[in-house]
matplotlib code that plots the C-alpha trace (Angstrom):
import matplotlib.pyplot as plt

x = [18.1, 15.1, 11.7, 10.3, 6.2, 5.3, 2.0, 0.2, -3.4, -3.0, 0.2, 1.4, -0.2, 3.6, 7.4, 9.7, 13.3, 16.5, 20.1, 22.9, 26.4, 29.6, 29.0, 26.0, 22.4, 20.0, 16.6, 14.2, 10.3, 10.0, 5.7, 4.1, 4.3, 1.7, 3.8, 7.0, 6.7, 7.0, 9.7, 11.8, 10.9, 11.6, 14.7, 15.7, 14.7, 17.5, 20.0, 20.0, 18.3, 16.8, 20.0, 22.1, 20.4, 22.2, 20.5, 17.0, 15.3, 11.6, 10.3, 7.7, 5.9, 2.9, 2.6, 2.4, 5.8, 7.7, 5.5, 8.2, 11.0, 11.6, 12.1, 15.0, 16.1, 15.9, 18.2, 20.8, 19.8, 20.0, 16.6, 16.4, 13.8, 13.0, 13.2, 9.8, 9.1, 11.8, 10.4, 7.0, 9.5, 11.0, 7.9, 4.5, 1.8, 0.8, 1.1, -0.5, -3.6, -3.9, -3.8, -6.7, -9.1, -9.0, -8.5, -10.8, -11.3, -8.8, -6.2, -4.2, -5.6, -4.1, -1.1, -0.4, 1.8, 4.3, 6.6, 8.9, 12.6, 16.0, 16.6, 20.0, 19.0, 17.2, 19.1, 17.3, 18.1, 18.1, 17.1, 19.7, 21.9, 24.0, 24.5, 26.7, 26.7, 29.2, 29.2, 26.2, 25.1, 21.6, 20.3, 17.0, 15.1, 12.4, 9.0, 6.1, 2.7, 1.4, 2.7, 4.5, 7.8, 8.1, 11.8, 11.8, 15.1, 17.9, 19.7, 22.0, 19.6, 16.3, 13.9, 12.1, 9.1, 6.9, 3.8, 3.9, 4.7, 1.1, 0.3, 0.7, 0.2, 1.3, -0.8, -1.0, -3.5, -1.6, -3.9, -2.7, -2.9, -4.9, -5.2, -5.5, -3.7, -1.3, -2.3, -1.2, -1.7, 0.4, 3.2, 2.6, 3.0, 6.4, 7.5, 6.5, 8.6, 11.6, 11.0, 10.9, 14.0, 15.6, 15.3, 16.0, 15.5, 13.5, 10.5, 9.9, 6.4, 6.0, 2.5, 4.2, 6.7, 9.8, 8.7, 10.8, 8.4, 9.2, 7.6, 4.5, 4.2, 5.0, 3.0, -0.2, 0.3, -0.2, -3.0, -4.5, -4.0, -5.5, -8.6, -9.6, -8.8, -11.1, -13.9, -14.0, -13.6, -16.9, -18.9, -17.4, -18.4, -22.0, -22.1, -22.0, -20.7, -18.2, -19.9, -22.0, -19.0, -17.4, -20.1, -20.0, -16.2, -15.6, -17.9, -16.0, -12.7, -14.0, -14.9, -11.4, -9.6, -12.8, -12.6, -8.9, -9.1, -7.9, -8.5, -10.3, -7.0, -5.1, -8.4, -8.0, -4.3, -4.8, -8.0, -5.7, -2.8, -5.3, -8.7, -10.5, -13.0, -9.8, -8.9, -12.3, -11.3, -7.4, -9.1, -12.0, -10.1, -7.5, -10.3, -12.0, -8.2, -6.3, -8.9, -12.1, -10.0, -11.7, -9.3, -10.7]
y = [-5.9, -3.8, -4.0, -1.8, -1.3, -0.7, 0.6, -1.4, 0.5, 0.3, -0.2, -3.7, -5.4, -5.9, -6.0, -5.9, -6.8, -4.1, -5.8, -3.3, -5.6, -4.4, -5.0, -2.6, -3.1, -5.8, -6.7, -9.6, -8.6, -6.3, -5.4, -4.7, -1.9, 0.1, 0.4, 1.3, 4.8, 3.7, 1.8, 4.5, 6.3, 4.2, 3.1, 7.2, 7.3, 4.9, 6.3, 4.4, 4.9, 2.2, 1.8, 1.4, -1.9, -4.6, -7.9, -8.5, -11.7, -12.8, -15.9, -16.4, -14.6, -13.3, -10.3, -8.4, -10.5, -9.6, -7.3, -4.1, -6.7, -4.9, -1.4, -3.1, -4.7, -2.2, 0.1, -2.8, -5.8, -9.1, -11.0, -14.1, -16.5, -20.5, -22.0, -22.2, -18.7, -17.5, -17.6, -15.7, -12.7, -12.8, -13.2, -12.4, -12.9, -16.0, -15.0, -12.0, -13.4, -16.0, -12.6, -11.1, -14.2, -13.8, -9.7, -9.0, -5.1, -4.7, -5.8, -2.0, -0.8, -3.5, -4.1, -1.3, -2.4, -5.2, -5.7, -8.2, -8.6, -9.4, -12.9, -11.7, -10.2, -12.7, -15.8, -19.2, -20.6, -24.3, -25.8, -25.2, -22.8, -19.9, -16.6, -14.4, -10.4, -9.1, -10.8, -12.2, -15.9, -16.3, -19.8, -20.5, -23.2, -24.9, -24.7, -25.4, -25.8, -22.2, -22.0, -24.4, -22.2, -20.7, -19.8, -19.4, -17.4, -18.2, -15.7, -16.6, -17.4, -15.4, -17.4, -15.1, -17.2, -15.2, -17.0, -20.2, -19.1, -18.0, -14.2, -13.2, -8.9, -7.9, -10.3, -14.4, -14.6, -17.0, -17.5, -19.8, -17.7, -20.1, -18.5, -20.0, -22.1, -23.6, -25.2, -28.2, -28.9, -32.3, -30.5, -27.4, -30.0, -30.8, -27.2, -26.5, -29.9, -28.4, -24.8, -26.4, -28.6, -25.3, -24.2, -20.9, -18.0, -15.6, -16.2, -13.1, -14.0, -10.9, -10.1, -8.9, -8.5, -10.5, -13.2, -15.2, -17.8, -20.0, -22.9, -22.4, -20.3, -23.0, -25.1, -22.8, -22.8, -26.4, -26.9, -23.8, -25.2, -28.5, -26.8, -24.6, -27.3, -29.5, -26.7, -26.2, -30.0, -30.7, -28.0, -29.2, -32.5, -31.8, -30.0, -26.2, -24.3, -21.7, -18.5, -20.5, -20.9, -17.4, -15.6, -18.0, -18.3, -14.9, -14.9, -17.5, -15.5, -12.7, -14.2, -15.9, -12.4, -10.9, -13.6, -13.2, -9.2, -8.3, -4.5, -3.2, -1.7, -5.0, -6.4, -4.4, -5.4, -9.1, -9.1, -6.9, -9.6, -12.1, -11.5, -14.3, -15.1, -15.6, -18.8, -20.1, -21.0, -22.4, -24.4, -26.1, -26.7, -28.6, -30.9, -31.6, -31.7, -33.8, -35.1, -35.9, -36.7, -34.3, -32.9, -30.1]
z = [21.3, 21.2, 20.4, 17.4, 18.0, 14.4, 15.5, 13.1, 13.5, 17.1, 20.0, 20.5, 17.4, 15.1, 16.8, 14.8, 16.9, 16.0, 16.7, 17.1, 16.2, 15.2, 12.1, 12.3, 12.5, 11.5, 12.1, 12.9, 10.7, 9.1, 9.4, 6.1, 4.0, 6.0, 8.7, 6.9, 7.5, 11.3, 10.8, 9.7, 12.8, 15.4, 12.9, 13.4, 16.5, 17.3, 15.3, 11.9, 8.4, 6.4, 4.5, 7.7, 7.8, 5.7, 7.0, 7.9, 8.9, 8.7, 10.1, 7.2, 4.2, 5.3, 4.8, 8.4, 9.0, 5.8, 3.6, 3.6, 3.3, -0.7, 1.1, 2.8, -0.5, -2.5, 0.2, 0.2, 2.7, 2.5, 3.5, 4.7, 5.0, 4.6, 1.1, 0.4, 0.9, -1.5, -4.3, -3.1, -1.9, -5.8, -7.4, -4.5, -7.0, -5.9, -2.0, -2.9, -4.7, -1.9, 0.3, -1.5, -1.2, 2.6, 3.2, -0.1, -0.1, 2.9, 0.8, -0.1, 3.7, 5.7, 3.5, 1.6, -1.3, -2.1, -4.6, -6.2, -4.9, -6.9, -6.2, -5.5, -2.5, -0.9, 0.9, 1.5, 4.7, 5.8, 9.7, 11.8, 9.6, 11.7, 9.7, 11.9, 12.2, 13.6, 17.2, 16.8, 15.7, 14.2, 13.8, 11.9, 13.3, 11.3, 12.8, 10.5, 11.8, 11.4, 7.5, 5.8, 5.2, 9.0, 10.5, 14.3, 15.0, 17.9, 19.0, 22.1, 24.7, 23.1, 20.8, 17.5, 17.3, 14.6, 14.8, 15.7, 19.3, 19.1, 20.0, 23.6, 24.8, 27.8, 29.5, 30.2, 27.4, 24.6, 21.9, 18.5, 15.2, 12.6, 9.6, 6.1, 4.3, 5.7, 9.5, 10.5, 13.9, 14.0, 12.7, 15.4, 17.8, 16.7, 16.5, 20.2, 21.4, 19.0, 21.1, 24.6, 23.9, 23.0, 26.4, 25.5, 28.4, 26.6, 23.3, 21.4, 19.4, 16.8, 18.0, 21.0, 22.7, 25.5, 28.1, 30.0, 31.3, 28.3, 29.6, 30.7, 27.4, 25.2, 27.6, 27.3, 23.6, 23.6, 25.4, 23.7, 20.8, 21.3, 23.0, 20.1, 17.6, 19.2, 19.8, 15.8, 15.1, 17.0, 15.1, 11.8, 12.3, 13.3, 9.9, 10.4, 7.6, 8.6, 8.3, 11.3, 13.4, 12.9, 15.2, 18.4, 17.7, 17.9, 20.7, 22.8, 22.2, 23.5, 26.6, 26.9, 27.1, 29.4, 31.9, 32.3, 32.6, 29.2, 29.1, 25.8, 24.2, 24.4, 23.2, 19.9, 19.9, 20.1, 17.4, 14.8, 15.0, 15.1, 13.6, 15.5, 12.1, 10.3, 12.9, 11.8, 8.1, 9.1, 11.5, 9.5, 6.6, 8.8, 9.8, 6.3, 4.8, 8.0, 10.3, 8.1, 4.5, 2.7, 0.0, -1.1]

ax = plt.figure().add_subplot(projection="3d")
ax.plot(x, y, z, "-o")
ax.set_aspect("equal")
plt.show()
């Protein structure tokens, strides 16, 4: 296995994971389409062309995970991805429209373009189900709690976390991607017991990288998790709107990766996989939609 930087604005940001089998190559993400151009690259630079690549796996829809998954298709591969994100990979106009209302102008700078895929190359997969490639067995794992239709991937002893593994660069630093729509911190929960009972030897979360300290990541994820929930839940429910909370949330991330040494590359690297005023709006509408009963 090897890890493919995608050099999305900046090192370390989107890994996409290259498999060589027997039965040729295959990926795990794919980055968006800004970063195909990179792809193809590091695809050459290891010997193989886009159409060498018959099977590629992303752990959810959005789009930095899975937004030049129709290059592949259209060159020959076979995507897979969970059930409920199949039918946003045939037909993204309703991921991308939900795309626009948070990136607004950034949209076509941060995510190029994305277009529709024959339903005839993409292939639901259910929890637990092993797809094999040549000596290899990949089983998707269910893990919701960062969007409703998220994969993790086990491959022999490594764990593919996308995002709910929470984004971790080159440093002890583990901080919980919250983005809109879709957080559900109860069902996050759930994932992360689902990970540690895995007990696999190595977690791969796509914003970056390998680490073998499995536990105390999944462990630090946790309580991360928790910690930030809560620190959003109290400014909810004293009635701050979020454009209130994005400055001092922003603020207290920053000092989270000064206190532990984080140097100001790795700083830009964390914010572009995670803009920290995008965790703002997953996390308040959790709490008026789960923990205060507001529908809206």
């Amino acid at each position: 296995m090897k890890i493919l930087d995608l050099n999305f604005f900046s090192p370390n940001v989107i890994a996409s994971y290259l498999f060589e089998s027997q039965d040729g190559p295959f990926i795990i993400e794919t980055g968006p389409d800004t970063t195909f151009d990179k792809m193809k690259s590091r695809l050459d630079e290891n010997g193989y062309k886009v159409e060498d690549v018959k099977n590629v796996f992303v752990t959810h829809i959005h789009l930095d995970h899975s937004g030049a998954a129709w290059h592949f298709a259209e060159k020959g591969s076979t995507i897979y991805v969970h059930p409920r994100g199949a039918k946003h990979l045939v037909n993204p106009e309703k991921l991308l429209a939900s795309a626009k209302m948070i990136y607004k102008e950034q949209m076509e700078e941060l995510w190029g373009n994305t277009e529709p895929i024959d339903e005839d190359r993409v292939v639901s997969l259910e929890d637990g189900q092993v797809v094999r490639v040549g000596e290899y067995e990949i089983k998707a794992i269910e893990t919701f709690g960062h969007a409703s239709h998220h994969h993790s991937y086990l491959v022999g002893e490594d764990l593919f976390c996308g995002d709910v593994g929470g984004n971790r660069i080159e440093t002890d630093v583990i901080l919980p991607a919250t983005p809109p729509p879709d957080i559900n911190l109860e069902q996050w929960f759930e994932s992360i017991a689902k990970m540690k009972n895995i007990k696999a030897a190595a977690i791969h979360p796509t914003h970056f990288g390998r680490f073998t300290d499995v536990k105390k990541h999944l462990d630090t994820l946790e309580k991360n998790l928790e910690v930030f929930s809560e620190w959003i839940g109290e400014r909810v429910k004293a009635g701050k709107t979020d454009e209130e909370i994005v400055p001092d949330f922003e603020s207290y991330t920053y000092d989270i990766l000064r206190k532990n040494n984080v140097s100001k590359p790795l700083v830009k690297s964390y914010e572009l996989s995670d803009p920290f005023w995008m965790n703002v709006y997953g996390l308040t509408r959790y709490w008026k939609k789960f923990k205060l009963g507001d529908q809206q």
